[in-house]
C-alpha positions in Angstrom: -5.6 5.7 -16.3 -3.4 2.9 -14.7 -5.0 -0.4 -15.3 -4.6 -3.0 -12.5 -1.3 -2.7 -11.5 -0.4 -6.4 -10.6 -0.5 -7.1 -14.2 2.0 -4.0 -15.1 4.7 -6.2 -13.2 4.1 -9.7 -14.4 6.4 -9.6 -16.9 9.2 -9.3 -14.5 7.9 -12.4 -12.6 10.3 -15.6 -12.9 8.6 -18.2 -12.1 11.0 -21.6 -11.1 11.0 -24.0 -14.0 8.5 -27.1 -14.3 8.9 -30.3 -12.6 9.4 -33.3 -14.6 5.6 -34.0 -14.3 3.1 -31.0 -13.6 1.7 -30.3 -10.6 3.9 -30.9 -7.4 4.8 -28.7 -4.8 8.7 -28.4 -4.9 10.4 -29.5 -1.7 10.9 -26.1 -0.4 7.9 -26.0 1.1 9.0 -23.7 3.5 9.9 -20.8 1.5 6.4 -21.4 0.1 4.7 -21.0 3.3 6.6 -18.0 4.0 4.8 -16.3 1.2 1.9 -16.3 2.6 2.7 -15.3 6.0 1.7 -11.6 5.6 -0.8 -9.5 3.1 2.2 -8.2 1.4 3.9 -11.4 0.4 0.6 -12.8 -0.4 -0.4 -10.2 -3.1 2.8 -10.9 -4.8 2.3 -14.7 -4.9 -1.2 -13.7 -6.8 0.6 -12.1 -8.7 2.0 -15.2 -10.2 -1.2 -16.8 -10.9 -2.3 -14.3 -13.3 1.3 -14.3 -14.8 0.2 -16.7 -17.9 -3.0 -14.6 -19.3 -2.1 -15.0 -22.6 -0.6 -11.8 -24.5 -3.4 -11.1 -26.9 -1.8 -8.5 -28.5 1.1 -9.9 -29.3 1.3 -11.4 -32.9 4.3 -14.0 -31.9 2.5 -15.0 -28.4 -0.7 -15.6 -29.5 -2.0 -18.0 -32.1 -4.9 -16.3 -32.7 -3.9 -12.9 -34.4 -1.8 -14.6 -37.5 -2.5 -17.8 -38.3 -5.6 -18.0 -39.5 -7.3 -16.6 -42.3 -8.1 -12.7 -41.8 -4.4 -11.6 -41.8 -1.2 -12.4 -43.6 2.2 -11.1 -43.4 4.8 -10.3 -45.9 7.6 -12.8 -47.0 10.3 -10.8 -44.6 8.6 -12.3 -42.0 8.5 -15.8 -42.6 9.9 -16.4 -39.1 7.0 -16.0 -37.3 5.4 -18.8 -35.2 2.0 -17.8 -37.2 2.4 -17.8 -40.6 4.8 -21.4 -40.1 1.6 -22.7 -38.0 -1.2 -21.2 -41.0 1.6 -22.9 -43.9 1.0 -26.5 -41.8 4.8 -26.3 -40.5 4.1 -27.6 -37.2 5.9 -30.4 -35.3 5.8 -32.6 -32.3 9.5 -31.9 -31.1 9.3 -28.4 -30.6 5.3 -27.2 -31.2 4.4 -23.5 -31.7 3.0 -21.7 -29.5 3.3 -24.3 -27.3 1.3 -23.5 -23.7 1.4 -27.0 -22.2 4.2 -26.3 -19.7 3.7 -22.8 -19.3 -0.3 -23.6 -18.3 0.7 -26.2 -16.0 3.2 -23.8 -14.2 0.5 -21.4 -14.0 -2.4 -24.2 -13.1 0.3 -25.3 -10.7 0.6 -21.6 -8.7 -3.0 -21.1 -8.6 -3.1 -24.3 -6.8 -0.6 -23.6 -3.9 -2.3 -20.4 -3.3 -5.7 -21.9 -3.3 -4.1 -24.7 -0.6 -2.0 -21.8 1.6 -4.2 -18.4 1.6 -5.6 -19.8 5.0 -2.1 -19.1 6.4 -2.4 -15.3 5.7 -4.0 -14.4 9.0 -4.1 -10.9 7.9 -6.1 -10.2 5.4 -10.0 -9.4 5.6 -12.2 -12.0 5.2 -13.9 -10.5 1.7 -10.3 -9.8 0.4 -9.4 -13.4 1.2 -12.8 -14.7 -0.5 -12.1 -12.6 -3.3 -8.8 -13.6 -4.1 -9.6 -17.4 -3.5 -12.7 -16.2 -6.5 -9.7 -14.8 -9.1 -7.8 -17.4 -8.6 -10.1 -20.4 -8.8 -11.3 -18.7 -11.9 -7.7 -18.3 -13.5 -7.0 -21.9 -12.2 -10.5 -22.4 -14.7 -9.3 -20.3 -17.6 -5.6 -21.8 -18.0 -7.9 -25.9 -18.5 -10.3 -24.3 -20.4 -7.2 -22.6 -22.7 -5.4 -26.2 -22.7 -8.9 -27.7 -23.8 -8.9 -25.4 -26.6 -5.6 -26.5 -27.7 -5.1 -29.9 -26.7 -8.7 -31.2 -26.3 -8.3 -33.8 -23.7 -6.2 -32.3 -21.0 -4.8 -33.7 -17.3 -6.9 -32.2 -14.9 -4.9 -30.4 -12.4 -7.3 -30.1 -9.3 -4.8 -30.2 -6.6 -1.3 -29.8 -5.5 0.5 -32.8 -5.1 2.6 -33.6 -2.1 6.5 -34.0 -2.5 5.5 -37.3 -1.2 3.8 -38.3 -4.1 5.2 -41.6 -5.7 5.9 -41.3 -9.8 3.1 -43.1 -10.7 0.5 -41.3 -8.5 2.6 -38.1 -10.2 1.9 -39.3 -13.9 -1.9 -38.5 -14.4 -3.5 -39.3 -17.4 -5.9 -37.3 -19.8 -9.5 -36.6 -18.9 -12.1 -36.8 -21.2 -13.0 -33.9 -23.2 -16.7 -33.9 -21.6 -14.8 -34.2 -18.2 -12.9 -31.1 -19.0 -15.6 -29.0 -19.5 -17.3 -29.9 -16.5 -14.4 -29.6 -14.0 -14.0 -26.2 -15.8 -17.7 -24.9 -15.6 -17.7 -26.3 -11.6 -14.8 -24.1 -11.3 -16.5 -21.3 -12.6 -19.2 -21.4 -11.0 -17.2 -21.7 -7.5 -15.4 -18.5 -8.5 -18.1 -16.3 -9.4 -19.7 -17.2 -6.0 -16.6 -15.4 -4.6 -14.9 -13.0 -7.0 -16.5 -9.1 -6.6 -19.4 -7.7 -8.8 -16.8 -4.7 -9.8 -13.2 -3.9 -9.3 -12.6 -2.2 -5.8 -10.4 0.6 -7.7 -10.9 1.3 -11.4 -7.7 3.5 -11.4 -5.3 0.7 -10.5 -7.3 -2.2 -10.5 -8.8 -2.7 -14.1 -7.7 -6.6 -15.4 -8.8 -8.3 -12.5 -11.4 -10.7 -12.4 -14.9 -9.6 -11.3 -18.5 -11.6 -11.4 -19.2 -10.4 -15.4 -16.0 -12.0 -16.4 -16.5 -15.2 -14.9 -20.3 -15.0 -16.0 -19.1 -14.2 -19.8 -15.9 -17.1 -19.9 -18.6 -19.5 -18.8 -20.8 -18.8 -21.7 -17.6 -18.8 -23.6 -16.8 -22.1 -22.3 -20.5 -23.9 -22.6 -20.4 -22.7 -26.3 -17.3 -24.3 -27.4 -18.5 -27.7 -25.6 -21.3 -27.6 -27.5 -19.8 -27.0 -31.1 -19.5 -29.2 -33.6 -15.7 -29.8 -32.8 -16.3 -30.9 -29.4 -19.9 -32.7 -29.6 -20.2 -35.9 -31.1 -16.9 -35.3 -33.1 -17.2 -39.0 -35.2 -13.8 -38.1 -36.8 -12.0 -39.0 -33.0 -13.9 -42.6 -32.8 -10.3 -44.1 -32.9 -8.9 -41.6 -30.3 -9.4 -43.6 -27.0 -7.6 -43.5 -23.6 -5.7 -46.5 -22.7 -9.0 -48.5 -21.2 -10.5 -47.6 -24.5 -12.9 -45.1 -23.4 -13.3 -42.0 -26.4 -11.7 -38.8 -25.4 -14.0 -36.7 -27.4 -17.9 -37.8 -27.2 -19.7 -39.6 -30.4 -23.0 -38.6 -29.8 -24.2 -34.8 -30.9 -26.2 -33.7 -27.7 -28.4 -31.0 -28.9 -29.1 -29.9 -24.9 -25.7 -28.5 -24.3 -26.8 -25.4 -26.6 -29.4 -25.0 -24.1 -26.8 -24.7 -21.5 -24.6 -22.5 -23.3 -28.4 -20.2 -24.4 -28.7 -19.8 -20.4 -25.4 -19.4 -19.7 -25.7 -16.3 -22.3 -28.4 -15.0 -20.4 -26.5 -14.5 -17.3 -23.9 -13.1 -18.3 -25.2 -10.7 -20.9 -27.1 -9.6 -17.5 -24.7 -9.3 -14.9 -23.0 -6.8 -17.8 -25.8 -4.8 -17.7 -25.3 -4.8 -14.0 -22.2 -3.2 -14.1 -23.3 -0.9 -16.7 -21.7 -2.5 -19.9 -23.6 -1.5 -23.1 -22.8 -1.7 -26.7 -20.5 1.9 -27.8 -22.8 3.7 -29.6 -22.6 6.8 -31.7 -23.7 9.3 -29.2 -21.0 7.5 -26.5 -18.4 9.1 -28.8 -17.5 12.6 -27.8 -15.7 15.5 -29.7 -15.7 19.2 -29.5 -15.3 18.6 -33.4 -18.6 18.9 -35.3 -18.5 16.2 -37.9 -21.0 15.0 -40.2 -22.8 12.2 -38.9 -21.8 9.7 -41.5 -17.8 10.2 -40.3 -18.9 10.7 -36.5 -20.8 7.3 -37.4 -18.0 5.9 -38.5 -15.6 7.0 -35.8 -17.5 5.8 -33.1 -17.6 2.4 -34.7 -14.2 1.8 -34.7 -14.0 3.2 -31.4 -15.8 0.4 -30.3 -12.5 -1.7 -29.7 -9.8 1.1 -29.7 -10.8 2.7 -27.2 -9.6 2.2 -23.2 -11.7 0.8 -21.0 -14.5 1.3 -22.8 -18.3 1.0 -22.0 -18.5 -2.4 -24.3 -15.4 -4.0 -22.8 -16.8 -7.1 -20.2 -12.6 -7.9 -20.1 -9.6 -6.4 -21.4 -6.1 -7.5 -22.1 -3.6 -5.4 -20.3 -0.7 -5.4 -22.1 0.7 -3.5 -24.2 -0.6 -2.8 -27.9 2.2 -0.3 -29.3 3.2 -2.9 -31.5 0.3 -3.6 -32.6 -0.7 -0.4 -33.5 2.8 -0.1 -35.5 1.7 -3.0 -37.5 -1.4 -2.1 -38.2 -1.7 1.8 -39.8 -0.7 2.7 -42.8 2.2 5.4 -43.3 -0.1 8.1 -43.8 2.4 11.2 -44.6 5.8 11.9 -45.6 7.5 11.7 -42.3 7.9 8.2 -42.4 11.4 6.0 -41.8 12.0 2.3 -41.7 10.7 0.6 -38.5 8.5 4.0 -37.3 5.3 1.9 -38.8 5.6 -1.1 -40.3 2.0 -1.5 -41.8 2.3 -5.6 -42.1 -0.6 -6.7 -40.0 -2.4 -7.1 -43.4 -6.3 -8.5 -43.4 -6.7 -10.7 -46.8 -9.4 -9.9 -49.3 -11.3 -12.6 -48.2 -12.1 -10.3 -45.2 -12.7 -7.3 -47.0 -14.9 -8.9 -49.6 -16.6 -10.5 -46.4 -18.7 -7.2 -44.9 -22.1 -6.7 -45.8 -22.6 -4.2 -48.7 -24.8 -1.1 -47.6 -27.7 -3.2 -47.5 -26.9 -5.4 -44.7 -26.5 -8.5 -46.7 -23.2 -10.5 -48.6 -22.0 -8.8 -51.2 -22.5 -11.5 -53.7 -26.3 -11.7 -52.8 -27.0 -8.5 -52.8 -29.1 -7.6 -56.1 -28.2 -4.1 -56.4 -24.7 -5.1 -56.0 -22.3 -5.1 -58.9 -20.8 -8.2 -57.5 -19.2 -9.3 -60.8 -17.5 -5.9 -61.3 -16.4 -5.3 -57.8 -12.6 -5.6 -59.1 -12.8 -3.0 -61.3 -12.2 0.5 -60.6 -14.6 4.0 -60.9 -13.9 7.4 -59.8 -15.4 8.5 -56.2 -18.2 11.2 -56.6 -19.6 13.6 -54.3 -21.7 11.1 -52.2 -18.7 8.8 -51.7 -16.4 11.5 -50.2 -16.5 10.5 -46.5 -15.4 7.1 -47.1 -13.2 7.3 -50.5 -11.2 10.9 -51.1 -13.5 12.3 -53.8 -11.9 12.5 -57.3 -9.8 9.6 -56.8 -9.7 5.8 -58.1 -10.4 2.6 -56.5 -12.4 -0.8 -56.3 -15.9 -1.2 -56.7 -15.2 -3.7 -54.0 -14.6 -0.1 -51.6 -17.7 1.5 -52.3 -21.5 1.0 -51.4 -20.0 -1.2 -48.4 -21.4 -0.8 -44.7 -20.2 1.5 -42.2 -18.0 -1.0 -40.3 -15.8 -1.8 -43.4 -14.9 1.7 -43.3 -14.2 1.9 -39.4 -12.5 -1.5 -39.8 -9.6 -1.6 -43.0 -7.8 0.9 -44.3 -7.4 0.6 -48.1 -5.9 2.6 -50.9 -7.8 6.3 -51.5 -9.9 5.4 -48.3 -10.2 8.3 -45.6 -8.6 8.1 -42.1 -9.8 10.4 -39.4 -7.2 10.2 -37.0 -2.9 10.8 -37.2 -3.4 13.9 -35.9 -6.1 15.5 -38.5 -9.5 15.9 -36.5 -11.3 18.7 -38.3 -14.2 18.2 -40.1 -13.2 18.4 -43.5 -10.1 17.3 -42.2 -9.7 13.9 -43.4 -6.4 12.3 -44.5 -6.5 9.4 -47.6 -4.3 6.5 -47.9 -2.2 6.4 -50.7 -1.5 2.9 -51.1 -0.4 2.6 -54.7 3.1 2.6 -56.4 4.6 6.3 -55.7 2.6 7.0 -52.6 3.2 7.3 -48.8 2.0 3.8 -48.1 3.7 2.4 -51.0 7.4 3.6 -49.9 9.8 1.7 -47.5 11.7 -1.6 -47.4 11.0 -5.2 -47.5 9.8 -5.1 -43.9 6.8 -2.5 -44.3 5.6 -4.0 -47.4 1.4 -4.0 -46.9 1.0 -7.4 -48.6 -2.8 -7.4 -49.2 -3.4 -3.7 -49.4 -5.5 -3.3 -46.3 -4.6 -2.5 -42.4 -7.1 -3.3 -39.7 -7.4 0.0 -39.1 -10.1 -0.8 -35.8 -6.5 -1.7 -34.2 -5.3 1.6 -34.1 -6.0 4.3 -31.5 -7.5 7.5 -33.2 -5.2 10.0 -31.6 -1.9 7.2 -32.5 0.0 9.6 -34.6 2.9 9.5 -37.0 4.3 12.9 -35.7 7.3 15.1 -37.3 9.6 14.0 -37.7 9.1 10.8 -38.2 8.4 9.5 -34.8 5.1 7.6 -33.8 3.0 9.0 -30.6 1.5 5.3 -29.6 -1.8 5.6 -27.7 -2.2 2.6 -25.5 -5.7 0.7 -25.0 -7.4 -2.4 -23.4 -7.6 -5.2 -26.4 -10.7 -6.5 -26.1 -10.6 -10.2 -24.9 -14.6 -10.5 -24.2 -16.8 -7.1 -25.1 -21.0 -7.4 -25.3 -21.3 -7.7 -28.9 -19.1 -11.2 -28.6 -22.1 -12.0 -25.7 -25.2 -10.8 -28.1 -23.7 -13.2 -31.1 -23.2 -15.9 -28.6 -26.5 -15.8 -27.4 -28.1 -15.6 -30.8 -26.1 -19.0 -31.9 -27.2 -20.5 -29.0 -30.5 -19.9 -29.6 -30.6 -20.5 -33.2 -29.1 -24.1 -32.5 -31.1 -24.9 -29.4 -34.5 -24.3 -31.3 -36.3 -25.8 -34.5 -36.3 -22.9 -36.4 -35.4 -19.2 -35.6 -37.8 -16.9 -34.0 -37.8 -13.2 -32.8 -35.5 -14.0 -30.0 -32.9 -15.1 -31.9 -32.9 -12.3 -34.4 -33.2 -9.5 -31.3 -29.3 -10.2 -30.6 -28.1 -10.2 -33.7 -30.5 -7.2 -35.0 -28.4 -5.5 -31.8 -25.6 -5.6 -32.7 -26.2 -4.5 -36.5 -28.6 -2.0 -35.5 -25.5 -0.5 -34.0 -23.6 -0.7 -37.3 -26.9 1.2 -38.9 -28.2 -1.7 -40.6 -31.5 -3.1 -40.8 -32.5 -6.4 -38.7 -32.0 -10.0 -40.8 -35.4 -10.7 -41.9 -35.7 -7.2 -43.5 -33.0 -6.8 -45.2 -32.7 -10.0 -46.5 -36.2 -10.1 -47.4 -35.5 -6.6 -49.1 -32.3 -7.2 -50.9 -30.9 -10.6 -51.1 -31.1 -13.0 -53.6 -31.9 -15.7 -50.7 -34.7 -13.9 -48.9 -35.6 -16.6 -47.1 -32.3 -17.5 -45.5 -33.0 -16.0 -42.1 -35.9 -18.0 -42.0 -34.3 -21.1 -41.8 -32.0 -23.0 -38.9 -29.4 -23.3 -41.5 -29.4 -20.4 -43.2 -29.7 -18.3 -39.9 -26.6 -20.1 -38.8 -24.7 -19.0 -42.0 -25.9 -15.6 -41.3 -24.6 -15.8 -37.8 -21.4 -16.8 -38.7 -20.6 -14.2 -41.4 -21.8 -11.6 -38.6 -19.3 -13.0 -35.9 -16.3 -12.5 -39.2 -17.2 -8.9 -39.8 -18.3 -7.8 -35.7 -14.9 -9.9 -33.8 -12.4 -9.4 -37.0 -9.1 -9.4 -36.2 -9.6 -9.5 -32.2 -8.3 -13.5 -32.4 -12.1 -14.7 -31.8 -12.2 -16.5 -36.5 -9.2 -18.4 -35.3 -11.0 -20.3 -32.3 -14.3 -19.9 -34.1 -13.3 -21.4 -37.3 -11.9 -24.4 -35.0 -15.1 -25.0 -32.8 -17.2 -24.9 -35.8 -15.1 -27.7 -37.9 -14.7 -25.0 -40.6 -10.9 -24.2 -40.4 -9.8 -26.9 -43.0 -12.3 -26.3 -45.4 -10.9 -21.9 -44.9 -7.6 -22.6 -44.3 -6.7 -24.4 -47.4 -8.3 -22.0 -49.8 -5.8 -19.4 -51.2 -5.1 -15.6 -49.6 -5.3 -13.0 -52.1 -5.1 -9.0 -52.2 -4.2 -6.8 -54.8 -1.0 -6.7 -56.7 0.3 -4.3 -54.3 4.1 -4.2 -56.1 1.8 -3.6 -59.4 2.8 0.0 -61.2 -0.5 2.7 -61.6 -4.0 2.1 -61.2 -4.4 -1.1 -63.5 -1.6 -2.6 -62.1 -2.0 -2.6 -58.5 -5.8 -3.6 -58.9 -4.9 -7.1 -59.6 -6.2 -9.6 -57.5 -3.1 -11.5 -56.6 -2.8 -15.0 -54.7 0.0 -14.5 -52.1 -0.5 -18.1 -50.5 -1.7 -21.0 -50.3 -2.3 -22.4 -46.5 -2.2 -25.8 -45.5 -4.2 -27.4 -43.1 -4.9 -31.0 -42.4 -7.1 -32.8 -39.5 -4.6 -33.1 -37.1 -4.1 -29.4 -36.9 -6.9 -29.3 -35.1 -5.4 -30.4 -32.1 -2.2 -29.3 -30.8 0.8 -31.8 -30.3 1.9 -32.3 -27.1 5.8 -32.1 -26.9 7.9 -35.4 -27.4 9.4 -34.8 -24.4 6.4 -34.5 -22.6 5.5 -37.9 -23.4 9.1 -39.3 -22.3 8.7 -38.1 -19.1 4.7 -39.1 -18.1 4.2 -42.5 -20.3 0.4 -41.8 -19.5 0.0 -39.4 -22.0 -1.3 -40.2 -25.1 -0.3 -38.5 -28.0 -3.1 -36.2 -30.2 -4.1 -38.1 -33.3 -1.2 -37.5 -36.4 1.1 -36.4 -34.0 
């Protein structure tokens, strides 16, 4: 399938380089206007405004895949932007992943076209309403993307004349609350306008439709109303120049509210469209598997999978490299740089899914939590998830489905690369003298696990040593994200939880064949009440958001919204002592690094020479 086709060629788009201050038309006007003089031209100048979606795939381009806590990379790439932000190595003169510029090109295009799209007489009057909806809501998406960065952001609601004087030109921050609410009115404006559905799937897939808008709001309303953005005491010096606070000091309680409606919609116009959680039957194959591996298949279809049923909006570029990072080498037909199984989750991950029961592993009574890093033969009952007659962890066994259909560890089965049979199966071979173990400094798996829910099932390490890449749509919003919204929203918007709150959640584990919260709680963990309570419920929410969104960039923002990330980023990342020799020496936990992260990297610096050039920026606190 082609998926939307404007997006394809974005890459190729060079867009002229930022003014000295953001947002002013350049003075050839002219040439502007001309852009819009026909349907043709037009298209192409929307084209621009999409042009700085952010590259979710891409480990280097987007904060959110590296440098946090799930995944960690091996020393020979200490170069990347990352692992220097997740070690505390970043600066004012030169940030990483830096978007300030870039977003205020982008902000900038979006609002020429919204300001000339009058002057293309020839377009219909539902394309032109449609296109004035996409791009009101990128215009939306690139604030609420600085907001998440920056916190207090310049709001960017017009284009400036060439007239403008300097000073009119050097705008100053809005408040955090006034971000939020130019951004929602956006919203709101755009999905008035912007389609229920694409008007072609074949070509047209990526563009911005009614359930997008409808899920980005709720997206939006519940980062306003977490803890890092409502009543944040630890900003009560951070105040604009007439001393008014950037970030509010009073916890409003009502803005979960908002964010528990704004849920509601959009987990309904989904269901408009026909969006639904990828279940098990969804899963087709002329194979006939036993229900336990079809199970598991069909779970890590969920996100590698094209376009699929759960997907609200999809990334469109390309995930090759992803999918080379993120497999193990699973036969002998393996040379450098073919896979480079680096994109390594941390054992704080793995030791984060639920056990078989549907609760933490270390409250699980039937768990052997204190022996999980010792080692045991599989048996018969283990064989669709650990290669029977082989050694690993107690940490790898008695797990729930999704750690299977999510990490790929040493002697765990991989359905895939190829092998599709039902007794089929291929195992890794992870320790010293096996496929996964060989290679040079680049392909070194750090941790011992791969994020195996990254990689297509038919991607295929072919003879002789080539790798058959099958491309698919990286989720940036699917349904489950929505469900474990809705059921924070509620949780934190009532006194304690009820049935309503546990419905969402019970969803979206109910899909992962586990019982609801209360039950299995109540049935096997050494807290039964936790569910019961606000707290506790929120824990539990939390730790289901980990396991559910891991390693599709959603910890990195969550652990920010919730104030969490210093209190996990400074805590050490382990996995086992994958340059160990035999079985005892590889199952060693290991500490590969220790992360640094302080308050101020909370906020992004903006660039030094930013500030030169508008004096009516302020500077994020410890920058």
């Amino acid at each position: 399938m082609k998926i939307f086709k404007y997006l394809m060629i974005l890459i190729a788009v060079n867009i002229s380089s930022c003014a000295d201050y953001i947002d002013v038309v350049p003075d050839d006007t002219a040439t502007i206007e001309t852009a819009f003089l026909n349907e043709y031209s037009a298209r192409n100048y929307l084209k621009t405004c999409y042009s700085e979606l952010p590259d979710a795939p891409h480990e280097n381009m987007n904060p959110a895949n590296i440098s946090g806590d799930e995944v960690w990379k091996n020393f020979s790439y200490n170069n990347r932007h990352g692992l220097a932000l997740a070690r505390g190595n970043q600066n004012a003169s030169n940030p990483r992943f830096d978007k300030w510029e870039s977003m205020y090109k982008a902000i900038r295009q979006c609002n020429i076209f919204l300001d000339k799209i009058h002057l293309t007489k020839s377009l219909s009057k539902n394309m032109k309403k449609n296109w004035i909806g996409e791009v009101t809501f990128l215009k939306a998406y690139y604030h609420y993307y600085l907001v998440k960065m920056y916190g207090p952001v310049v709001i960017a609601d017009v284009a400036l004349p060439v007239s403008v004087s300097l000073e009119e030109a050097m705008r100053k921050r809005s408040s955090v609350d006034e971000c939020f609410n130019y951004i929602v009115q956006l919203l709101d404006e755009a999905f008035n306008n912007v389609a229920l559905r694409v008007p072609s799937p074949s070509v047209d897939l990526g563009r911005i439709t009614k359930p997008i808008v409808a899920a980005v709001k709720a997206e939006v309303l519940m980062t306003a109303a977490s803890p890092f953005f409502n009543g944040n005491t630890d900003y009560v010096d951070f105040v604009t120049m007439e001393g008014k606070h950037f970030f509010p000091q009073t916890y409003n309680e009502g803005l979960w509210t908002q964010a528990a409606e704004a849920c509601k919609v959009a987990i309904k116009q989904a269901d408009s469209t026909g969006v639904s959680l990828y279940m098990k039957d969804d899963y087709r194959t002329s194979y006939n598997l036993a229900d336990e591996v079809l199970h598991k298949v069909a779970l890590r279809t969920r996100v590698a999978a094209r376009w699929n049923k759960e997907i609200i909006w999809g990334a469109t570029q390309s995930t090759h490299e992803l999918q080379r990072c993120s497999m193990f080498k699973l036969t002998s037909n393996v040379n450098t740089n073919v896979i480079l199984q680096n994109h390594n989750p941390t054992l704080r991950m793995a030791e984060g899914y639920y056990s078989e029961n549907g609760v933490p592993i270390n409250e699980d009574v039937d768990y052997p939590y204190e022996n999980r890093y010792n080692v045991r033969r599989s048996l018969e009952e283990d064989k669709y998830k650990v290669k029977k007659g082989q050694h690993t962890a107690i940490l790898h066994y008695n797990r729930e489905l999704r750690f299977y259909a999510d990490l790929g560890f040493d002697r765990g089965m991989w359905y895939g690369n190829g092998n599709y049979e039902p007794d089929d199966e291929i195992y890794v071979s992870q320790r010293s003298g096996g496929y996964s173990a060989s290679g040079s400094s680049w392909d070194v798996c750090i941790t011992g696990y791969v994020p195996k829910k990254l990689v297509h099932l038919k991607t295929e390490l072919a003879h002789p040593g080539s790798l058959s890449r099958y491309r698919y749509s990286f989720p940036l919003i699917r349904l489950a994200d929505l469900y474990l919204y809705y059921a924070e929203a509620l949780n934190e918007s009532k006194g304690t939880p009820d049935s309503e709150v546990y419905k969402w959640i019970d969803l979206v584990r109910d899909r992962a064949g586990l019982k609801g919260v209360v039950d299995a709680w109540n049935t096997h963990s050494s807290s039964p009440n936790k569910p019961l309570t606000k707290i506790g419920m929120r824990e539990i929410i939390r730790q289901e958001r980990m396991i559910e969104m891991s390693f599709e960039g959603k910890r990195f923002w969550d652990l920010r919204r919730w104030k969490l990330a210093r209190s996990n980023m400074n805590k050490p990342i382990k996995g086992w002592n994958v340059h160990g020799s035999g079985l005892r020496g590889y199952y060693n936990v290991t500490v590969i690094e220790t992360p640094v992260f302080e308050n101020r990297h909370y906020l992004w610096p903006i660039k030094e020479s930013t500030l030169e050039r508008n004096t009516n920026l302020i500077q994020n606190p410890g920058w």
